[in-house]
TORMAR-406616 format. One line per field, with one value per residue (C-alpha): residue in one letter; x negated, y, z; residue number from 0. Coordinates in pm, whole numbers. Each point is the difference from the previous one (the first is absolute). Example, Ala and Ser with C-alpha at 12.3 -4.5 7.8 and 13.67 -1.06 7.14 Angstrom:
2
aa <- (A,S)
X <- (-1230,-137)
Y <- (-450,344)
Z <- (780,-66)
i <- (0,1)
//
This chain:
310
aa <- (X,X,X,X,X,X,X,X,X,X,X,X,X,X,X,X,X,X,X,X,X,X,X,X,X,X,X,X,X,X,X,X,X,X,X,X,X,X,X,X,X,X,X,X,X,X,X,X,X,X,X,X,X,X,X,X,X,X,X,X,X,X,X,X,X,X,X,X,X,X,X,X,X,X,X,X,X,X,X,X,X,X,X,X,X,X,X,X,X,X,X,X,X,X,X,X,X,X,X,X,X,X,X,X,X,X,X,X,X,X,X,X,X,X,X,X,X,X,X,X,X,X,X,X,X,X,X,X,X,X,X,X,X,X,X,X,X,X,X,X,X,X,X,X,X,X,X,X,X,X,X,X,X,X,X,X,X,X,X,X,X,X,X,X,X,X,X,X,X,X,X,X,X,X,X,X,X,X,X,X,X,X,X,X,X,X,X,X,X,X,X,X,X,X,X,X,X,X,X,X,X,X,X,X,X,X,X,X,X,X,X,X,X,X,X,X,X,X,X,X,X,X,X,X,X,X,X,X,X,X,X,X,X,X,X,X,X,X,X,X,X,X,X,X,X,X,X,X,X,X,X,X,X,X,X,X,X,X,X,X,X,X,X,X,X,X,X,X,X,X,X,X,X,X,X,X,X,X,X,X,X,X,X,X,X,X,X,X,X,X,X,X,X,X,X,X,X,X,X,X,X,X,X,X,X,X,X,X,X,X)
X <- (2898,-95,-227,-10,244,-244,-292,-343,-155,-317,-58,79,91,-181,215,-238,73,236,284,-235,-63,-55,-355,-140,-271,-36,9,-258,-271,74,-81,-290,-142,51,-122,-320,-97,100,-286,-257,-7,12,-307,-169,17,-96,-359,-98,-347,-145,-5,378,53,74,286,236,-76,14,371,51,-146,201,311,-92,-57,355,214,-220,142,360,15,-106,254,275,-64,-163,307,214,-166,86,340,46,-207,124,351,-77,120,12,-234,-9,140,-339,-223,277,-50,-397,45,204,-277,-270,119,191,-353,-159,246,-55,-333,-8,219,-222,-328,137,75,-380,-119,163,-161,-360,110,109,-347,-173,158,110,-288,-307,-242,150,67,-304,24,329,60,-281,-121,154,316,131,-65,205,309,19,-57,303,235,-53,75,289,148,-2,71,308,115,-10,194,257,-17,75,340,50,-75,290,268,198,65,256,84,34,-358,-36,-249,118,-414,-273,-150,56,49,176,325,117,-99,218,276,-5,-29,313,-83,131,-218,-11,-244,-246,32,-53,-283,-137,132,-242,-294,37,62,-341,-204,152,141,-306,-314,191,86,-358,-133,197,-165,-311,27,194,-293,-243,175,24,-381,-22,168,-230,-310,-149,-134,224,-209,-15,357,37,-188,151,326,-137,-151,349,278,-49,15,310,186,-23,94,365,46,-79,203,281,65,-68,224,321,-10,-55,158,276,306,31,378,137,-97,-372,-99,-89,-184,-191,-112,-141,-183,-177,-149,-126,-158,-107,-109,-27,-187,-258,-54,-3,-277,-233,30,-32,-282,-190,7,104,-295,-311,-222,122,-32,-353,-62,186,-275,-283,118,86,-363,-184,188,-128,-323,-83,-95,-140)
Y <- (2441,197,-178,277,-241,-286,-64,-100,-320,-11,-354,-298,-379,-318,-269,-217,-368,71,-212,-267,-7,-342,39,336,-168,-313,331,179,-297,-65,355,52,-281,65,407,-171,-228,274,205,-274,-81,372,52,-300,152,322,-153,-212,9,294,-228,-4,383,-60,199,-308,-21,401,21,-343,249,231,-216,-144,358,100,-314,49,344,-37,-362,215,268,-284,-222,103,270,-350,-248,283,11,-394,-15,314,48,324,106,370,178,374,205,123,-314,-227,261,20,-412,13,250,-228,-340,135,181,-308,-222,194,8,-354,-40,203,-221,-302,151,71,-323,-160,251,-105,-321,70,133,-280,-255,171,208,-138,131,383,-92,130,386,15,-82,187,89,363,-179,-210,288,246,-290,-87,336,129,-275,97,348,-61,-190,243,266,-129,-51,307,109,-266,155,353,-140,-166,260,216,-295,64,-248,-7,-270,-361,-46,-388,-139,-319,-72,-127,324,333,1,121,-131,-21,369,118,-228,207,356,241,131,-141,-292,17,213,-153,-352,99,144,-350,-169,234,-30,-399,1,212,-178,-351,-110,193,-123,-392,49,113,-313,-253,131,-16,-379,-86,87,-195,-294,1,28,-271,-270,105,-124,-310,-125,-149,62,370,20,-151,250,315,-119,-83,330,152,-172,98,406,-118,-192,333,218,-233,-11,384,140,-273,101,398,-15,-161,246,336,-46,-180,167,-58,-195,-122,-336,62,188,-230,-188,299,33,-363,77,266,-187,-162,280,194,-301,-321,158,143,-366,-167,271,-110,-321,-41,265,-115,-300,-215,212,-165,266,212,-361,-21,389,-75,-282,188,298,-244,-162,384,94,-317,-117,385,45,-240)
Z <- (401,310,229,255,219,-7,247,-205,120,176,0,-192,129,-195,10,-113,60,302,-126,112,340,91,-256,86,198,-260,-295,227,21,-395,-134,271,-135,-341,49,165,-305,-223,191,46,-378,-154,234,-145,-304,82,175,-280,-133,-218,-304,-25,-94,-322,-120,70,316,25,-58,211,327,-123,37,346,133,-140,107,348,52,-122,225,262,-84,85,175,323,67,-145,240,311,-44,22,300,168,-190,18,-404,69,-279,7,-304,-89,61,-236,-282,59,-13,-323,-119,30,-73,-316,-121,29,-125,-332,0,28,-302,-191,164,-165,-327,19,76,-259,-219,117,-27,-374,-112,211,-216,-283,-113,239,-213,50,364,134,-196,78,345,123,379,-105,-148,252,244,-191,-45,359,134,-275,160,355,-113,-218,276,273,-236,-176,355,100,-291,114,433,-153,-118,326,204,-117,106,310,253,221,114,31,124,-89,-272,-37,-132,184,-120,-134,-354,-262,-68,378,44,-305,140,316,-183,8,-306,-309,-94,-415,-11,170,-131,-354,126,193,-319,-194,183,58,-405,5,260,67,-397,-218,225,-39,-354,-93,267,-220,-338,150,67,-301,-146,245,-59,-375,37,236,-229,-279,218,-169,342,253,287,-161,6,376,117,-146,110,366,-25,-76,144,351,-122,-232,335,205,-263,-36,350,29,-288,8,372,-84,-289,175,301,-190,-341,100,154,386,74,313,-131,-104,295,234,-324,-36,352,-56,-327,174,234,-314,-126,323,171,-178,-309,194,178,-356,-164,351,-54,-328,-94,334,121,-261,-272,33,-104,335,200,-123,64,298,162,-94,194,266,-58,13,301,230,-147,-148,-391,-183)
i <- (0,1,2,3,4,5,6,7,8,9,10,11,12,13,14,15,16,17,18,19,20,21,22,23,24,25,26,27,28,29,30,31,32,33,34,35,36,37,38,39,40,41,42,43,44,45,46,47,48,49,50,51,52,53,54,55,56,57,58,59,60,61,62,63,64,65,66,67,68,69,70,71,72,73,74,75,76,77,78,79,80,81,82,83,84,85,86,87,88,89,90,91,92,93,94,95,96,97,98,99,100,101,102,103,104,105,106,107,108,109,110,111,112,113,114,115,116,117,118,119,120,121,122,123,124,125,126,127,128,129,130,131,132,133,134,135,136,137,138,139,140,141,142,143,144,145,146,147,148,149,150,151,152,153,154,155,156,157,158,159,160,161,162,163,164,165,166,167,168,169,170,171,172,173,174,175,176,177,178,179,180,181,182,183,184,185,186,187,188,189,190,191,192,193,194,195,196,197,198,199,200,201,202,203,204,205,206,207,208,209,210,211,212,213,214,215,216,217,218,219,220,221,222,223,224,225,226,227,228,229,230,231,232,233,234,235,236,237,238,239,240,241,242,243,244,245,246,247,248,249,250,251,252,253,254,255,256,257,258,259,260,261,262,263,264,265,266,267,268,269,270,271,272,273,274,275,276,277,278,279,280,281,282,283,284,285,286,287,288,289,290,291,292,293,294,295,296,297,298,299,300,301,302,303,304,305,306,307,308,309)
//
């Protein structure tokens, strides 16, 4: 087709929640509230005592520092345009947005799939535990998920930078991402959602499936313990990881892999508030406040900053 006719956009529109305008102040005071928990338990977990660095609790700072920075990506420019409905995002900040909370969203996918694999050997082979998830180890997985995040991404902005937009300028998202922006292309769609397809198949369905083996196989270990109190705490130890993971992937899976119709759009705008700012809620409040080794880290941090070291 020739496009020479039609006038590239330089700015998009986020609809958002605007079809509800009797709750954009009752929305507002929910997700600021909800953004400021998020922050207040990631850093509690990021200030706990020296004693918790274990890899475990390597990948957990990991995870607060990524959910910290893709909340942030959201909800901040989210929580503006309820207050202010101002919606207006330029062209180049909702692709830089995309950018970043696509990278991370893969990253994180990856971050879990590595988890359960500590978790694996932890309870699976303890006595190798130690050799094989060493200080060098778990420095080398989490630093390969960061960059396989970011640079899948960027495989995936390549393809989206050679789309042409013309016109309408409405995302009907509460943020830029994918699937709206392809909507609004001129250029023939096809191409580029066997491309998302491919790289959700890559990073959303391969990091779950290879989560799921992972505890399959901490389970089936967990029913062979002879103690119950053995068993209780494995599965305490566990469950909270295996929670987020559903929520995550369940949510990740129905948005991405599934094909966007009139019907399941606005169910898919829902499910990713799930994912971009429920999950990250869940993960504080589980990993944080309701872990008692970061509670106990917690008060004596609390103890050494009034009274001074013990």
């Amino acid at each position: 087709m020739d496009w020479g006719n039609h006038t590239a956009i330089t700015e998009f529109i986020l609809l958002g929640f605007g079809d509800l305008p009797d709750l954009q102040i009752l929305l507002f005071l929910l997700f600021l509230v909800i953004y400021i928990t998020t922050l207040a338990g990631n850093i509690l977990l990021a200030v706990t005592d020296q004693h918790l660095h274990t890899p475990m609790y390597f990948f957990l700072g990991n995870l607060s520092c990524l959910e910290t920075c893709y909340s942030s990506a959201i909800v901040p420019r989210m929580l503006a345009g309820l207050l202010t409905e101002d919606r207006t995002i330029s062209f180049n900040g909702c692709l830089t947005q995309f950018y970043f909370v696509a990278s991370l969203i893969a990253t994180e996918c990856l971050l879990l799939s590595v988890m359960s694999y500590d978790r694996y050997l932890a309870i699976c082979n303890p006595l190798y535990y130690a050799t094989l998830m060493s200080h060098r180890s778990y420095l080398k997985l989490a630093g390969g998920c960061w960059i396989g995040g970011f640079l899948v991404n960027s495989i995936n902005m390549l393809s989206i930078s050679q789309l042409i937009f013309c016109g309408p300028n409405c995302i009907d998202h509460f943020f830029c991402d994918l699937i709206p922006l392809l909507k609004l292309s001129c250029n023939d769609p096809h191409l580029m959602e066997i491309v998302t397809f491919t790289f959700s198949l890559l990073f959303l369905l391969v990091p779950f499936l290879l989560t799921l083996m992972s505890y399959i196989c901490i389970i089936t270990t967990i029913l062979r313990i002879p103690s119950t109190t053995g068993r209780q705490k494995s599965f305490f130890t566990c469950s909270s990881h295996l929670i987020v993971v559903s929520i995550y992937y369940a949510t990740l899976l129905t948005v991405y892999m599934f094909p966007t119709t009139y019907f399941l759009s606005d169910f898919k705008k829902v499910l990713s508030v799930a994912y971009t700012v429920l999950t990250p809620l869940v993960n504080s409040l589980i990993y944080s406040l309701r872990n008692k080794e970061v509670q106990a880290a917690l008060r004596k941090a609390c103890r050494n900053f009034m009274f001074g070291p013990c």
